[in-house]
GUPA-940909 format. One record per residue: y, x, z of N, C-alpha, C in turn; residue in one letter. Coordinates in steps of 0.1 Angstrom, whole numbers, plus 5000, padded with zeros to 4 digits. Atoms other than C-alpha are relative to their C-alpha. Example, Ala and Ser with C-alpha at 12.3 -4.5 7.8 and 13.67 -1.06 7.14 Angstrom:
498850095000495551235078501250095000A498949915000498951375071501149925008S
This chain:
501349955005988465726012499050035011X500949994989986965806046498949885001X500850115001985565476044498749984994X501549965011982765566019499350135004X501249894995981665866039499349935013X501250024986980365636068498849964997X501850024999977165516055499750174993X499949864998977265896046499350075010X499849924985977166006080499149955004X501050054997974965746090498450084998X501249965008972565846068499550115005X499949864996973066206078499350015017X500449984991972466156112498749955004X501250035003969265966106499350094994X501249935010967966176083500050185013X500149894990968566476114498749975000X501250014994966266316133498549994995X501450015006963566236108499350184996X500449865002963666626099499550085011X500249974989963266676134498349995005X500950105000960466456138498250024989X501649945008957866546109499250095000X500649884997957466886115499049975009X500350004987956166796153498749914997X501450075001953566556139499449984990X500849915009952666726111499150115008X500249844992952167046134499249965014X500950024984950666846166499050045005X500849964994947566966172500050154997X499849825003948467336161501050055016X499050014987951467256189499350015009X500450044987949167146215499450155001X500949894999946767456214500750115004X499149885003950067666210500350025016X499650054986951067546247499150025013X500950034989947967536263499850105008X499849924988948267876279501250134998X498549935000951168066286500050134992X499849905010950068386266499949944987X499950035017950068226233501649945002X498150045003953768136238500350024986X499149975015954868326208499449924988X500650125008952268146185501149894996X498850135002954467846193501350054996X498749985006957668036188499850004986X500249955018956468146152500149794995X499850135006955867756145501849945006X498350025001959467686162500750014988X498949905014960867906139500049934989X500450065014959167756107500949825004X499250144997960567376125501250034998X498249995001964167536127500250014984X499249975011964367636091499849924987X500150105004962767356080501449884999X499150104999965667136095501250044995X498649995006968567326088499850024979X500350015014967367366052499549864992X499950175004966766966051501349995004X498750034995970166966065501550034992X499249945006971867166037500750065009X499249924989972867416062499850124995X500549845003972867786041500650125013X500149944986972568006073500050114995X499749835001973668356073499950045013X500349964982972568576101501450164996X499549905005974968876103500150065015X500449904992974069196126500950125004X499649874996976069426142499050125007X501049894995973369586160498849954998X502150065000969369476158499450035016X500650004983967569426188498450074999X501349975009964369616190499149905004X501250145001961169416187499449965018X501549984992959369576218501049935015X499349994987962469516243500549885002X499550114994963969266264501949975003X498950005000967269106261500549835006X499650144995969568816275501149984989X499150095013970968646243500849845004X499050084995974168436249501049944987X499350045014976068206221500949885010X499150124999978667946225499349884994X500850125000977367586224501449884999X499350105009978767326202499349864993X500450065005975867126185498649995003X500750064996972866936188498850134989X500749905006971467236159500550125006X500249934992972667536182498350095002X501949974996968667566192499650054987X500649955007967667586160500250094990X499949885010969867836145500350085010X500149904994969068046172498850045001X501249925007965568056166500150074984X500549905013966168206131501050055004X499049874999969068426143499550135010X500649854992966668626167498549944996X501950045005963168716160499450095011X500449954989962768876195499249875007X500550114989960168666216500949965010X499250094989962168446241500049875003X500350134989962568146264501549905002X498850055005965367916258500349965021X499650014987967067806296501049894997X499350115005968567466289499649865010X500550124986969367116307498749904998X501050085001966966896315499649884996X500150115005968066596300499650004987X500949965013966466736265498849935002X501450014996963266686277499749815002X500150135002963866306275499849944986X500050045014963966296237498349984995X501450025001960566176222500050074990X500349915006958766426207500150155002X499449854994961066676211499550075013X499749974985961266626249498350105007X501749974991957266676253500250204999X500249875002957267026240501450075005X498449924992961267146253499350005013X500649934979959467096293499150074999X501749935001956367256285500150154993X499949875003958167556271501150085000X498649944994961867596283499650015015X499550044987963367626315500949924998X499150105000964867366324500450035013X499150064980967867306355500849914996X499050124991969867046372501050075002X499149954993973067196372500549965009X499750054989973966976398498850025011X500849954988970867116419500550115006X500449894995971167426440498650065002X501449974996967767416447499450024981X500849965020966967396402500150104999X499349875004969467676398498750135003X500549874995967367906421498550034995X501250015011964167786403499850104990X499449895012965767896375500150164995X499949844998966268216383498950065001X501449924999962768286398499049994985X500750055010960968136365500950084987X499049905008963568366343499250115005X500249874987962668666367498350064989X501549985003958568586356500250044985X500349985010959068556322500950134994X498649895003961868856319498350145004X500849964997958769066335498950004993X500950015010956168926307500350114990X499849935012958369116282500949934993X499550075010959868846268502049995004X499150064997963768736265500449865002X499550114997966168486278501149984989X498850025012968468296258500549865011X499150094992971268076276501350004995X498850014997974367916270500749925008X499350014988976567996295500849875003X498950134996979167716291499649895007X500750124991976467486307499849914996X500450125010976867226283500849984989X499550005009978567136254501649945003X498850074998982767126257500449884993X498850125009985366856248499550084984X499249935011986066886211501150104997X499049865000989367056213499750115013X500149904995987967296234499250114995X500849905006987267616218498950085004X501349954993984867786239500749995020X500150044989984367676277500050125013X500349874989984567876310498350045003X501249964996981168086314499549955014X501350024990978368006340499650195005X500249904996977868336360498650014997X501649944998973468316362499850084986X500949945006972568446328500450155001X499649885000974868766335499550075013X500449944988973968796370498550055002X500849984998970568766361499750134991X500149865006970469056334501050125009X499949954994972069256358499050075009X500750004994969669236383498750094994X500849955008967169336356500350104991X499549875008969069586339499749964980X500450085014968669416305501150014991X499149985005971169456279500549814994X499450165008973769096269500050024988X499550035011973868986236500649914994X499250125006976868796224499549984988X500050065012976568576199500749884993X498850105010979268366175499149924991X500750105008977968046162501649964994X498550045010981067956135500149884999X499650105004980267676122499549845002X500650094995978067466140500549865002X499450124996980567236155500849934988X499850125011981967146121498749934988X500650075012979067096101498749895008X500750094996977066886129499950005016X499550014988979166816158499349875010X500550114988978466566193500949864988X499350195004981166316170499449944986X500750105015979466076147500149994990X499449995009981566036122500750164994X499749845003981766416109499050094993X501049875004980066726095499749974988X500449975016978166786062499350135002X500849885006976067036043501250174997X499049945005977467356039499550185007X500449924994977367726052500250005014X500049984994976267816086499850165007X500449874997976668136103500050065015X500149894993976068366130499950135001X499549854998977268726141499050025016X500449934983975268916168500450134999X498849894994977569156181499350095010X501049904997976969466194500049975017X500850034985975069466229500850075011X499649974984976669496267499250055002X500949934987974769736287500649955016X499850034990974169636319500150125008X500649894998972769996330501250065010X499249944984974270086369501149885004X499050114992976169756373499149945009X500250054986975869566403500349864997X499650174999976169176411501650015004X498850025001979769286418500850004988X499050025014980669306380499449944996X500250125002979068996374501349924989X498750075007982168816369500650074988X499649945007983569076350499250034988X500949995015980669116326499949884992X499750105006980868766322501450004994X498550085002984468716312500250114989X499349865011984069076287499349924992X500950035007981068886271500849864992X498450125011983768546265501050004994X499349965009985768716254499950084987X501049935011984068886226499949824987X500750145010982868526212501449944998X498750145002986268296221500950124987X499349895003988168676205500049954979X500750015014985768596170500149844995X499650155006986168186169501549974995X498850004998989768216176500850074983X499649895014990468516144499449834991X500650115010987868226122500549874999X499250105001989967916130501250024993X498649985006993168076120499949984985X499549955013992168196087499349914990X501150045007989667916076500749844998X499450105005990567576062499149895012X501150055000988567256082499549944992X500550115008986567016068500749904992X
């Protein structure tokens, strides 16, 4: 029977991209103006937002946001999820409605369309730079100082398949340290089955996310770094691990 879901799939992964795709040039000259100076950022987020829920709702994706704590509007936070799928990004614009700055690699920024507007309003690094990294950090630093949040995931890029969640990336904890900023984990469930890196896979279906209640960073040091990292992976891998057991797959 598998055999009759590959022009299925096909289909499916074409039809991503076109959902991807219309919004951006439908919305282009709304985009461009959005961009053109760094205080109208959020502008462009608000249209993000409307692009993300556009796609996962062309995507048959019913998306449930579910809150252990709320973030408030006015404050600044470092929002952290586990990374699984190429939709990730965009069901994390509708799971926070906090202004923020996504922190992602730079081979995005190659995709057409997409890529123009991902350079012109993420950060982007070269994990294999030392010299991006530290970029990274100072260009975080400015915009953490605007008011606005960061959002990063740590794992650095997207694992194997059988890997349930990846060893953390120390910068995004070292950097809310530094800043005194509160972490907020976040459990993406079902991303990697309903629109994984493998071709042949996924489908319509529910999508969810948990934002779990908030780390304080408040009198740590760059010496519990590590250790804030590895409370914060463990919180997410603690929540995939319980939802694998008790869930059926695809």
């Amino acid at each position: 029977m598998a055999i009759f879901k590959y022009p299925f799939w096909i289909f499916y992964r074409i039809w991503f991209y076109v959902l991807v795709a219309i919004p951006i040039i439908i919305l282009f000259p709304f985009l461009l103006v959005s961009i053109s100076r760094e205080k109208w950022y959020p502008y462009f987020l608000n249209i993000a937002r409307i692009w993300a829920k556009f796609i996962l709702l062309g995507m048959g994706f019913n998306y449930k946001v579910i809150k252990e704590e709320i973030p408030k509007p006015k404050a600044s936070y470092m929002f952290v999820a586990n990374h699984t799928s190429m939709v990730d990004i965009m069901l994390m614009l509708v799971t926070v409605q906090n202004p923020f700055v996504f922190v992602g690699k730079k081979e995005l920024a190659k995709i057409p369309l997409f890529g123009f507007f991902y350079k012109r309003t993420c950060i982007l690094v070269d994990r294999s730079s030392a010299k991006s990294r530290q970029a990274v950090f100072l260009r975080a630093q400015k915009r953490l100082k605007q008011g606005l949040s960061i959002c990063i995931f740590p794992e650095g890029g997207v694992p194997d398949e059988h890997i349930i969640l990846d060893r953390f990336k120390d910068g995004a904890f070292r950097l809310a340290i530094n800043h005194q900023i509160p972490i907020v984990p976040i459990t993406f469930y079902d991303n990697k089955r309903r629109f994984s890196f493998t071709f042949y896979s996924g489908g319509p279906g529910k999508m969810r996310a948990r934002i779990h209640k908030f780390l304080s960073t408040e009198g740590l040091t760059s010496k519990d770094t590590k250790a804030l990292s590895d409370k914060t992976r463990t919180i997410i891998l603690n929540e995939l691990s319980h939802v694998s057991k008790t869930e059926k797959p695809l």
